[in-house]
VEXZA-646153 format. One record per residue (C-alpha): x, y, z; residue in one letter; residue number from 1. Coordinates in pm, 1 decimal, padded with zeros to 6 digits. Example, Ala and Ser with C-alpha at 12.3 -4.5 7.8 and 13.67 -1.06 7.14 Angstrom:
BEGIN
r px: 01230.0, py: -00450.0, pz: 00780.0, residuo: A, num: 1 $
r px: 01367.0, py: -00106.0, pz: 00714.0, residuo: S, num: 2 $
//
This chain:
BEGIN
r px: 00000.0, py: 00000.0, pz: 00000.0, residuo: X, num: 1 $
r px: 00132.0, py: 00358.0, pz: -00026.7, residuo: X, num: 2 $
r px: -00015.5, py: 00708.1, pz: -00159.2, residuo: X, num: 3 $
r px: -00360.9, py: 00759.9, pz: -00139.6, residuo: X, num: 4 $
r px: -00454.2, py: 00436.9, pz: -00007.4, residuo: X, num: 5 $
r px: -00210.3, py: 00439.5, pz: 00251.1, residuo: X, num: 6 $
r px: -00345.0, py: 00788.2, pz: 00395.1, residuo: X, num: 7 $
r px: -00650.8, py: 00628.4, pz: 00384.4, residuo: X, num: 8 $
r px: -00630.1, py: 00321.4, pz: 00567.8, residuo: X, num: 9 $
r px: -00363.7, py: 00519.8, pz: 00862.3, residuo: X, num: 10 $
r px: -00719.3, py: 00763.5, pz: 00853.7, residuo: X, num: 11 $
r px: -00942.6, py: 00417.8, pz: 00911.3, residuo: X, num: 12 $
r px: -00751.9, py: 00275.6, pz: 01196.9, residuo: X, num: 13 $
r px: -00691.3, py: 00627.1, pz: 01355.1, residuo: X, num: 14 $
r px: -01103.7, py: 00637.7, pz: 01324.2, residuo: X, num: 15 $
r px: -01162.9, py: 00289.0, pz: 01483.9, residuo: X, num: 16 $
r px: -00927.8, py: 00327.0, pz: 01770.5, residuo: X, num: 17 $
r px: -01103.7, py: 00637.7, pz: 01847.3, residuo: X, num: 18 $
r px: -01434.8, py: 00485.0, pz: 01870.6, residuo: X, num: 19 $
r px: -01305.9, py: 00181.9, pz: 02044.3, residuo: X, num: 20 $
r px: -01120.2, py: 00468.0, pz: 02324.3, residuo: X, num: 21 $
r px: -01513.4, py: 00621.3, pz: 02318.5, residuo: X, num: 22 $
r px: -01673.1, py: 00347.0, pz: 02411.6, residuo: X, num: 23 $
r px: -01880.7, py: 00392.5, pz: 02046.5, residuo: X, num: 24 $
r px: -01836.2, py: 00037.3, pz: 01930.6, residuo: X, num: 25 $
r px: -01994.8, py: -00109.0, pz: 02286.1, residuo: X, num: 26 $
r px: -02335.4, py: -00030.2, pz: 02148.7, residuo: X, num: 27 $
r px: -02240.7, py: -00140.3, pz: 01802.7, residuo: X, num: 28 $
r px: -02130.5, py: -00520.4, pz: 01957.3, residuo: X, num: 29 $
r px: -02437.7, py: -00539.8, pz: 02181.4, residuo: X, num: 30 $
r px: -02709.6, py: -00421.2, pz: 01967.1, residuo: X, num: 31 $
r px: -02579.9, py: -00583.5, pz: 01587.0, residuo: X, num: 32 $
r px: -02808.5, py: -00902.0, pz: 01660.4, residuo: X, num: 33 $
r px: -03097.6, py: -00742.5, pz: 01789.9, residuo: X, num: 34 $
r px: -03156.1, py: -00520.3, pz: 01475.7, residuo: X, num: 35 $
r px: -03543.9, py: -00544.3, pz: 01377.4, residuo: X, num: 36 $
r px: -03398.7, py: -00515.6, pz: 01020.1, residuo: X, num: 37 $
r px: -03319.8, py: -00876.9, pz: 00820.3, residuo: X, num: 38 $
r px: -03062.8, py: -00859.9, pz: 00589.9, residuo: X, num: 39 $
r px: -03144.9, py: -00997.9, pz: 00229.5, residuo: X, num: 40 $
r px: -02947.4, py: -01159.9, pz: 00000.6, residuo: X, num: 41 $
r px: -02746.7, py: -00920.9, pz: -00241.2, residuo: X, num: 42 $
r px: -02572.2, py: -01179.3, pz: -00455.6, residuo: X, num: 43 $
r px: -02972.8, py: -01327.2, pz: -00502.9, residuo: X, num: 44 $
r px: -03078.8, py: -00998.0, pz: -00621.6, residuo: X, num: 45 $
r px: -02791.2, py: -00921.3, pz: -00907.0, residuo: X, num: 46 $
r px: -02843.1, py: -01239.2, pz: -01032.5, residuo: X, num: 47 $
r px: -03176.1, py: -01264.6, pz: -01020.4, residuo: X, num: 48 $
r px: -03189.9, py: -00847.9, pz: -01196.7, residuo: X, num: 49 $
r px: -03200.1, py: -00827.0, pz: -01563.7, residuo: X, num: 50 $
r px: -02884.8, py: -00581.7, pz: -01563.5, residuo: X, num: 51 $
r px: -02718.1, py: -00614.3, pz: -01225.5, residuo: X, num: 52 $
r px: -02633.7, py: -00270.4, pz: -01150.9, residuo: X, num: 53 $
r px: -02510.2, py: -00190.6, pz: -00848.7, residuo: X, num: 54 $
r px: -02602.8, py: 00193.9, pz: -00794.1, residuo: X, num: 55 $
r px: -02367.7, py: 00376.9, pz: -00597.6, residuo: X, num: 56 $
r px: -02412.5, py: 00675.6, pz: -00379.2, residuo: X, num: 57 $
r px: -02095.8, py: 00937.7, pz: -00319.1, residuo: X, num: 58 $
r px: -02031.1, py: 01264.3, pz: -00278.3, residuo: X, num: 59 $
r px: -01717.3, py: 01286.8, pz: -00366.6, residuo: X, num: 60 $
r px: -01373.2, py: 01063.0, pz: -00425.3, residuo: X, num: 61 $
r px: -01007.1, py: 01116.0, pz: -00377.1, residuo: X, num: 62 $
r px: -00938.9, py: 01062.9, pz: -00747.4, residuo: X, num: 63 $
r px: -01238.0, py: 01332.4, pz: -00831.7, residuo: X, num: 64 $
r px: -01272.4, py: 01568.0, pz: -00601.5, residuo: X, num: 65 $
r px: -01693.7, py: 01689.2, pz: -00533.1, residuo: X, num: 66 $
r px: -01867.6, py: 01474.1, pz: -00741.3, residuo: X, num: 67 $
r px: -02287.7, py: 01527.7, pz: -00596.1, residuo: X, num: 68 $
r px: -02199.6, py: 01771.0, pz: -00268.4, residuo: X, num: 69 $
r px: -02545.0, py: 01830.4, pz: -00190.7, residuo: X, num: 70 $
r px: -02639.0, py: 01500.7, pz: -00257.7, residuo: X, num: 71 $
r px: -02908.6, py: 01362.6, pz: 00030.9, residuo: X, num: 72 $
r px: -02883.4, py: 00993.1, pz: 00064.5, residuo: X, num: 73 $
r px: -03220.6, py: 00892.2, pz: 00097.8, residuo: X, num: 74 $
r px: -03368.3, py: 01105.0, pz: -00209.4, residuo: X, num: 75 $
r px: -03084.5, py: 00941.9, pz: -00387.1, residuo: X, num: 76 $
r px: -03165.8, py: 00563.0, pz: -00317.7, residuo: X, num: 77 $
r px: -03529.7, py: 00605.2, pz: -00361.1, residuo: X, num: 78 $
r px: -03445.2, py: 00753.1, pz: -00741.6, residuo: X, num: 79 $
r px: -03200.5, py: 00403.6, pz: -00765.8, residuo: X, num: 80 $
r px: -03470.5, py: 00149.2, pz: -00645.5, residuo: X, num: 81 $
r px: -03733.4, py: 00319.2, pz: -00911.4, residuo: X, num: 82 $
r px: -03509.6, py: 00351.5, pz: -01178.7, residuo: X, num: 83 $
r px: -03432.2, py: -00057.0, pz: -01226.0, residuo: X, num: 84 $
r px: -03118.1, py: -00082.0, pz: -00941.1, residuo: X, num: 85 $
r px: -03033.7, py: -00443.5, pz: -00838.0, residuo: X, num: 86 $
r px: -02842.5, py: -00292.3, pz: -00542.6, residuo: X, num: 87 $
r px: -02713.8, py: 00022.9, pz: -00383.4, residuo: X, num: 88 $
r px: -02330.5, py: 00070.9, pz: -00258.0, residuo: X, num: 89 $
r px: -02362.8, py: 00345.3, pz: 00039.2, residuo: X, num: 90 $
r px: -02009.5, py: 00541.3, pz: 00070.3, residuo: X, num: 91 $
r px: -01970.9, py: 00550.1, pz: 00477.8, residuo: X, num: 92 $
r px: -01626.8, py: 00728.0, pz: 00511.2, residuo: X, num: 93 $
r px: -01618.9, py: 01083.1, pz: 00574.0, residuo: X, num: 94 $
r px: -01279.7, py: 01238.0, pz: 00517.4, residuo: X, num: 95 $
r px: -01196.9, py: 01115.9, pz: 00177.5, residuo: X, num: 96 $
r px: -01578.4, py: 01038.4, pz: 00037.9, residuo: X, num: 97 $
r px: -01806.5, py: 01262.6, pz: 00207.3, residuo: X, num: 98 $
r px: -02019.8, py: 01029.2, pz: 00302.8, residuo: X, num: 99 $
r px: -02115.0, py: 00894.6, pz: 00677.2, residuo: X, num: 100 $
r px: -02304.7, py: 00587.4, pz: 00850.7, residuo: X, num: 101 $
r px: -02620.5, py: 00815.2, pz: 00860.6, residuo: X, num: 102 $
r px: -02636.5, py: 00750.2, pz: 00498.9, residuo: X, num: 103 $
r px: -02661.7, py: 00385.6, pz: 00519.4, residuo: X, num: 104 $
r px: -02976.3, py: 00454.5, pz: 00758.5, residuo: X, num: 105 $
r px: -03124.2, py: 00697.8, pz: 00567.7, residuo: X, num: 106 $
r px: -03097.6, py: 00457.5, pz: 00271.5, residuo: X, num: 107 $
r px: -03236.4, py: 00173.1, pz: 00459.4, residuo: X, num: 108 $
r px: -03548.3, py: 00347.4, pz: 00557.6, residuo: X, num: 109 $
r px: -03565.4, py: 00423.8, pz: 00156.9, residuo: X, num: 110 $
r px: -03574.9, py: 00055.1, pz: 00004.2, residuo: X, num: 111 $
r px: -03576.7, py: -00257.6, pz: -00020.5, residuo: X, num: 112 $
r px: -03334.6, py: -00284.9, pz: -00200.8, residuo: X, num: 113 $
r px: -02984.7, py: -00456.9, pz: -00071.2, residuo: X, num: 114 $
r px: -02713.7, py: -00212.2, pz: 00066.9, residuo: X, num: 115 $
r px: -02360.3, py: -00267.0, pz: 00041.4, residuo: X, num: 116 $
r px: -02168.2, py: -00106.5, pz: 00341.2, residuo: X, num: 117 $
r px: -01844.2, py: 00054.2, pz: 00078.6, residuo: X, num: 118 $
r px: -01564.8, py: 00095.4, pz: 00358.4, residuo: X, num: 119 $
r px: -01230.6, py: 00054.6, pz: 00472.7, residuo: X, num: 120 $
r px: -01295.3, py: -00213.8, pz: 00669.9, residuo: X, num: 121 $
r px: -00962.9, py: -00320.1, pz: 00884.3, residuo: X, num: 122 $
r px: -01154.3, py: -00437.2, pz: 01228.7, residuo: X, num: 123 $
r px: -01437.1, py: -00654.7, pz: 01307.1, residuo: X, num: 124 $
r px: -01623.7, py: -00387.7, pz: 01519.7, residuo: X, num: 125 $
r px: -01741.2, py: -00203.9, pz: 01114.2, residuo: X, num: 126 $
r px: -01886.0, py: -00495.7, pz: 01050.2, residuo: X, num: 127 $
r px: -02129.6, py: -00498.1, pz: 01336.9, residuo: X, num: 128 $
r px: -02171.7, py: -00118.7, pz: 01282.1, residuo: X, num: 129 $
r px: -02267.6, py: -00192.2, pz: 00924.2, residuo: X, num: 130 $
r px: -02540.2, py: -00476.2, pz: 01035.5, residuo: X, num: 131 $
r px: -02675.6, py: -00215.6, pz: 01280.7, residuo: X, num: 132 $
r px: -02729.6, py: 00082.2, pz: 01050.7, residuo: X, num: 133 $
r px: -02923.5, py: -00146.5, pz: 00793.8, residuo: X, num: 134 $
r px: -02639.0, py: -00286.9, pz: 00532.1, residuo: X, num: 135 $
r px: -02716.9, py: -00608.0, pz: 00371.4, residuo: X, num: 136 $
r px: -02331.6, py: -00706.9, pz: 00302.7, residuo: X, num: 137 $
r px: -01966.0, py: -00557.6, pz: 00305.6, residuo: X, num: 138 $
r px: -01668.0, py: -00462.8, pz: 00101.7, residuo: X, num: 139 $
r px: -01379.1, py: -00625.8, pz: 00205.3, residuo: X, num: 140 $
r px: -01111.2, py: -00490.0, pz: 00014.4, residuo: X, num: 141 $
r px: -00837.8, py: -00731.8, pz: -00052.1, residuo: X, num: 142 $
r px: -00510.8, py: -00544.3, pz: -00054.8, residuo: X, num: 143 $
r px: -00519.6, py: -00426.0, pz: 00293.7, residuo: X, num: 144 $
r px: -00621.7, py: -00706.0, pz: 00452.8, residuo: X, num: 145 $
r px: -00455.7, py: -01004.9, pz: 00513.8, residuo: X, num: 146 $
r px: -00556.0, py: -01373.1, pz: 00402.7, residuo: X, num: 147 $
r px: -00677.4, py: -01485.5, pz: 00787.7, residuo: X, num: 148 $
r px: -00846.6, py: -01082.6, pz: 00824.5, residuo: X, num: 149 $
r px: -01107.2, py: -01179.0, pz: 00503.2, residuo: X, num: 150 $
r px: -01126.5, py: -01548.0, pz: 00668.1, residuo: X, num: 151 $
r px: -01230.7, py: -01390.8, pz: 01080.9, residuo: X, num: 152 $
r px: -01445.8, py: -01075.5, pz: 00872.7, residuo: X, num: 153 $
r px: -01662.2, py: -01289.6, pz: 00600.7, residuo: X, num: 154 $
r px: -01704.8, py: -01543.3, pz: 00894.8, residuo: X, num: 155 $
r px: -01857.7, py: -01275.2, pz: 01138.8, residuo: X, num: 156 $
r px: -02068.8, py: -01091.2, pz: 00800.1, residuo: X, num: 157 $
r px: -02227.4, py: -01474.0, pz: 00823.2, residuo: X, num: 158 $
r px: -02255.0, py: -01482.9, pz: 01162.9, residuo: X, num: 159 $
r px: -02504.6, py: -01160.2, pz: 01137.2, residuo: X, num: 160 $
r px: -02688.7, py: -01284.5, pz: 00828.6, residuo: X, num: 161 $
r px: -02453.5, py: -01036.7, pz: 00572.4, residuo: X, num: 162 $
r px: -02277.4, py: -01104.5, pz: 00259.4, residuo: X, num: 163 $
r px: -01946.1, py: -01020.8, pz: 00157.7, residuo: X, num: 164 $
r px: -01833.1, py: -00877.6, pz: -00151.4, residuo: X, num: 165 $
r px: -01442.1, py: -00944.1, pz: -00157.9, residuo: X, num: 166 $
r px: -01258.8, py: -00692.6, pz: -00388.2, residuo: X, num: 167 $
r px: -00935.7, py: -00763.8, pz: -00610.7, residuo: X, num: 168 $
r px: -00772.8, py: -00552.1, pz: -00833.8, residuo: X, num: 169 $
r px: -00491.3, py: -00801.0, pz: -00959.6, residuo: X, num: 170 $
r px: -00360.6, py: -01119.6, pz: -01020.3, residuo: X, num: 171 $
r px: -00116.2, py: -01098.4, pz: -00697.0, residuo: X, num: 172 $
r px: -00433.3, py: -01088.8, pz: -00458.8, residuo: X, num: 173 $
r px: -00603.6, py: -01389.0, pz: -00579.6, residuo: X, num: 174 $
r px: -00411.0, py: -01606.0, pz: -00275.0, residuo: X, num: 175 $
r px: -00616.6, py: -01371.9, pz: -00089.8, residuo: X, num: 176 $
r px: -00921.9, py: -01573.3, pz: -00209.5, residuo: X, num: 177 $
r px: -01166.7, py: -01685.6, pz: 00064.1, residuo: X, num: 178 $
r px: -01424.6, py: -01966.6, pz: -00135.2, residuo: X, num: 179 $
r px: -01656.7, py: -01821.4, pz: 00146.0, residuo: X, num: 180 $
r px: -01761.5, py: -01517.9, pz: -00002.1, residuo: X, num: 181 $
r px: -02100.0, py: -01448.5, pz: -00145.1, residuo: X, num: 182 $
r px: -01918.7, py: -01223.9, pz: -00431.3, residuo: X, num: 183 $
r px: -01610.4, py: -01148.9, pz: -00609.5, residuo: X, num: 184 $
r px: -01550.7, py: -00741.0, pz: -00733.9, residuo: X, num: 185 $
r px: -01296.8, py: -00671.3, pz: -00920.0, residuo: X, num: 186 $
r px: -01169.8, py: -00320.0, pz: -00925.6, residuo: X, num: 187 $
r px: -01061.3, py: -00155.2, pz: -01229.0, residuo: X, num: 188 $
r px: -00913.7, py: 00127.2, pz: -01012.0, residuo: X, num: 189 $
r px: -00572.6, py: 00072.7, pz: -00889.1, residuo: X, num: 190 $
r px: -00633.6, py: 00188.1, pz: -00519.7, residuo: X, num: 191 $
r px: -00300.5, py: 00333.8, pz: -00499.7, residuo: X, num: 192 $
r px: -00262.6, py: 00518.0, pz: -00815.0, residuo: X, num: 193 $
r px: -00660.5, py: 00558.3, pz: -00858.2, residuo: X, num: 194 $
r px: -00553.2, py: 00508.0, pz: -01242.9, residuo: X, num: 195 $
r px: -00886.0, py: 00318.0, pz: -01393.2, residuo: X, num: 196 $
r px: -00874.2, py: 00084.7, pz: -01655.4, residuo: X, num: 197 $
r px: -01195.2, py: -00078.3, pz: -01763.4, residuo: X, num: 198 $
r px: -00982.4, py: -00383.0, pz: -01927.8, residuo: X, num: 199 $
r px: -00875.2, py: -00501.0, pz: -01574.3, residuo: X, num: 200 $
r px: -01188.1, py: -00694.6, pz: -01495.5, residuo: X, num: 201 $
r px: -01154.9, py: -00870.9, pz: -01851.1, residuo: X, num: 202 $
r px: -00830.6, py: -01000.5, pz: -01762.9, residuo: X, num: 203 $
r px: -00907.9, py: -01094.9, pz: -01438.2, residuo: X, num: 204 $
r px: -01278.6, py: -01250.9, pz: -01515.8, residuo: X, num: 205 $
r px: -01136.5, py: -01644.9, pz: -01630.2, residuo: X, num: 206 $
r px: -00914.3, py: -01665.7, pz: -01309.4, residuo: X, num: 207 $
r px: -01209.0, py: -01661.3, pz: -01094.7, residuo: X, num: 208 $
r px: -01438.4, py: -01945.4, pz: -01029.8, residuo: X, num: 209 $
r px: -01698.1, py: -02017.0, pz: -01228.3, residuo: X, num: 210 $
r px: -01980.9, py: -02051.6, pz: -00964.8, residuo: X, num: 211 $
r px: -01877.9, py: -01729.0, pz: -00791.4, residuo: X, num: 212 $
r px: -02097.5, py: -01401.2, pz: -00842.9, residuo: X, num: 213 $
r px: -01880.6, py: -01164.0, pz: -01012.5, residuo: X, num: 214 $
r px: -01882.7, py: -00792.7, pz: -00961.3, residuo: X, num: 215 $
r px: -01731.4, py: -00509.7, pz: -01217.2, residuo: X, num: 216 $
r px: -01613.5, py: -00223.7, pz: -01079.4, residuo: X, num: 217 $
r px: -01534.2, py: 00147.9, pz: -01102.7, residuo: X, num: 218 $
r px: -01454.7, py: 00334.6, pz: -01408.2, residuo: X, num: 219 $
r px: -01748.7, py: 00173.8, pz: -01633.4, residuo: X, num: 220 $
r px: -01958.1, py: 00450.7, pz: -01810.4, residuo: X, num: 221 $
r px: -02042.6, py: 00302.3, pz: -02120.2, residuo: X, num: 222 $
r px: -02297.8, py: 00008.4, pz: -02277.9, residuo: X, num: 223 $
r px: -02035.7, py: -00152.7, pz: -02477.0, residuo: X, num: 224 $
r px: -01823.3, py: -00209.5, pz: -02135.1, residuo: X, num: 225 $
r px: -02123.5, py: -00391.9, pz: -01992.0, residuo: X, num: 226 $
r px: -02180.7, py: -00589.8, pz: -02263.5, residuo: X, num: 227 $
r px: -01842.9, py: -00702.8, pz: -02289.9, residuo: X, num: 228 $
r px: -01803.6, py: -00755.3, pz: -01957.2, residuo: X, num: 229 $
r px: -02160.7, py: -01017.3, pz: -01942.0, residuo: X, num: 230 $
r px: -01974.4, py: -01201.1, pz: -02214.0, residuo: X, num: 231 $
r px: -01670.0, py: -01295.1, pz: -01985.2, residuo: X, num: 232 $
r px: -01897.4, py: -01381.1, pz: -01693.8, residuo: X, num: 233 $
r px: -02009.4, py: -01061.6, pz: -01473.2, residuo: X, num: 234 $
r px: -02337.5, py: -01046.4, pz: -01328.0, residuo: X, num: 235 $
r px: -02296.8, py: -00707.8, pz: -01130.8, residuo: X, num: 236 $
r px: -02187.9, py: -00360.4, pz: -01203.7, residuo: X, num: 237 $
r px: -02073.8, py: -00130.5, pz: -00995.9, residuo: X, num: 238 $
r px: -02122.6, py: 00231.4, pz: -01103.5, residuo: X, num: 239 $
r px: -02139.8, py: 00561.2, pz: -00927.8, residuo: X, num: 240 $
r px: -01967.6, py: 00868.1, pz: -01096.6, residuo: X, num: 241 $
r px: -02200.3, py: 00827.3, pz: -01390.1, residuo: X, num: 242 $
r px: -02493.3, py: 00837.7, pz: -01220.4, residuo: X, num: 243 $
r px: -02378.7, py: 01057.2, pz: -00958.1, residuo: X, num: 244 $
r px: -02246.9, py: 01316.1, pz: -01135.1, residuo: X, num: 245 $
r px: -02592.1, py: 01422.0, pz: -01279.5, residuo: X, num: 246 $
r px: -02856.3, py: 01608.1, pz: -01110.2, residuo: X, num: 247 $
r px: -03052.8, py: 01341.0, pz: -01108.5, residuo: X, num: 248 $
r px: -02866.7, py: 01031.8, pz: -01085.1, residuo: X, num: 249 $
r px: -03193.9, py: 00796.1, pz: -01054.5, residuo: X, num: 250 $
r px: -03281.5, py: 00943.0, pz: -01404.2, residuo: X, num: 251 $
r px: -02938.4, py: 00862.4, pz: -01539.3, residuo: X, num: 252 $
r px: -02970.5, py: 00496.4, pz: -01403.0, residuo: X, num: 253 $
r px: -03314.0, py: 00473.1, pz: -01587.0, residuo: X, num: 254 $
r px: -03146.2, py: 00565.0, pz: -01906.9, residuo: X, num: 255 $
r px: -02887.8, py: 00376.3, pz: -01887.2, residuo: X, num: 256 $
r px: -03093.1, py: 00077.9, pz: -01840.4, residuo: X, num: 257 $
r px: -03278.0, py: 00135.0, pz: -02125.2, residuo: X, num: 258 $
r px: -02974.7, py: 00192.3, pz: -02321.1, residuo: X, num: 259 $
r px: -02888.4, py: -00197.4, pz: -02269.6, residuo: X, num: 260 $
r px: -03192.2, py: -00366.1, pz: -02352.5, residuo: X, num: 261 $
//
């Protein structure tokens, strides 16, 4: 790790021991298996979703600076879930995204739909926070996390009736591989650089199981990409700067949609 990503995960595990120090994540242990809310299968709904897009909501990235500012989470999702989305991806950190766990609650008073918790996750404790603010599975994000870190995280996800999405970017993670996971993403931004490149998931797609739901991600903008990417095996998409940076982003989802068919 180094550059951006690097700032970002020191900023992740400054933000965790904080809460731990406050006490915060007490509540977050205690409460995770009491939520009134059950989780629902996200891998289910991609597949079982004509186009597989998983909407994304952001306000802003590292790599693009203020992407939707304004941008209110649950007006957002409700605009996703009419528009055709399969899922929604809810950005939770706050220094580099803009975006907060209130978002993830204000999205799952707003649908149905299943939420993806997108975080840093480095410690077990964001994984209960993420089951009690309403996300239906989480990003584990394979190169800052060690082989026996996505092993303990997917197994506590399961434990609370959540999915995991594991991300790679590159052939050098795929040790990193836990058959456990629900899903598979594969990132086509380099996490360190954030240099995109739409042709990583095609390289990557024939090194993955077969059986395993696989997830494109970042960078895709275009119908061509999408249908490229269903002919080497992807089920899900992952897209949020071209929805986001409209107005409107439900409306840009609902076009693009109909752009595929």
């Amino acid at each position: 790790m180094d550059s951006i990503l690097n700032a970002i995960v020191d900023n992740k595990r400054r933000e965790v021991e904080a809460k731990a120090m406050l006490g915060i994540y007490d509540k977050a242990l205690s409460h995770a298996t009491k939520s009134v809310y059950t989780p629902v299968s996200m891998s289910r709904s991609i597949t079982d979703n004509e186009v597989g897009i998983i909407a994304e909501f952001k306000r802003r990235s590292p790599s693009r600076g203020d992407i939707h500012p304004g941008a209110v989470a649950d007006e957002i999702v409700k605009g996703y879930t009419k528009s055709g989305a399969a899922a929604c991806s809810i950005l939770t950190d706050t220094v580099y995204f803009g975006g907060a766990l209130s978002d993830l609650a204000l999205a799952r008073k707003s649908t149905s739909l299943p939420l993806l918790r997108k975080e840093f996750i480095v410690d077990s404790c964001q994984i209960f926070e993420a089951r009690i603010y309403g996300a239906d599975a989480i990003l584990l994000i394979a190169s800052i996390l060690s082989f026996n870190d996505i092993v303990k995280f997917t197994d506590t996800a399961h434990q609370l009736g959540m999915e995991v999405l594991l991300e790679l970017h590159d052939m050098d993670e795929l040790d990193r591989f836990n058959p456990e996971v629900d899903m598979v993403g594969i990132n086509n931004r380099n996490l360190s650089t954030f240099v995109t490149d739409t042709d990583v998931s095609l390289r990557m797609a024939s090194a993955l199981p077969d059986d395993i739901v696989k997830v494109a991600e970042s960078g895709l903008s275009s119908i061509a990409e999408i249908h490229r990417l269903r002919d080497a095996g992807y089920r899900g998409f992952l897209i949020g700067e071209t929805f986001m940076k409209h107005q409107h982003p439900g409306n840009a989802l609902k076009d693009f949609i109909n752009a595929t068919e």
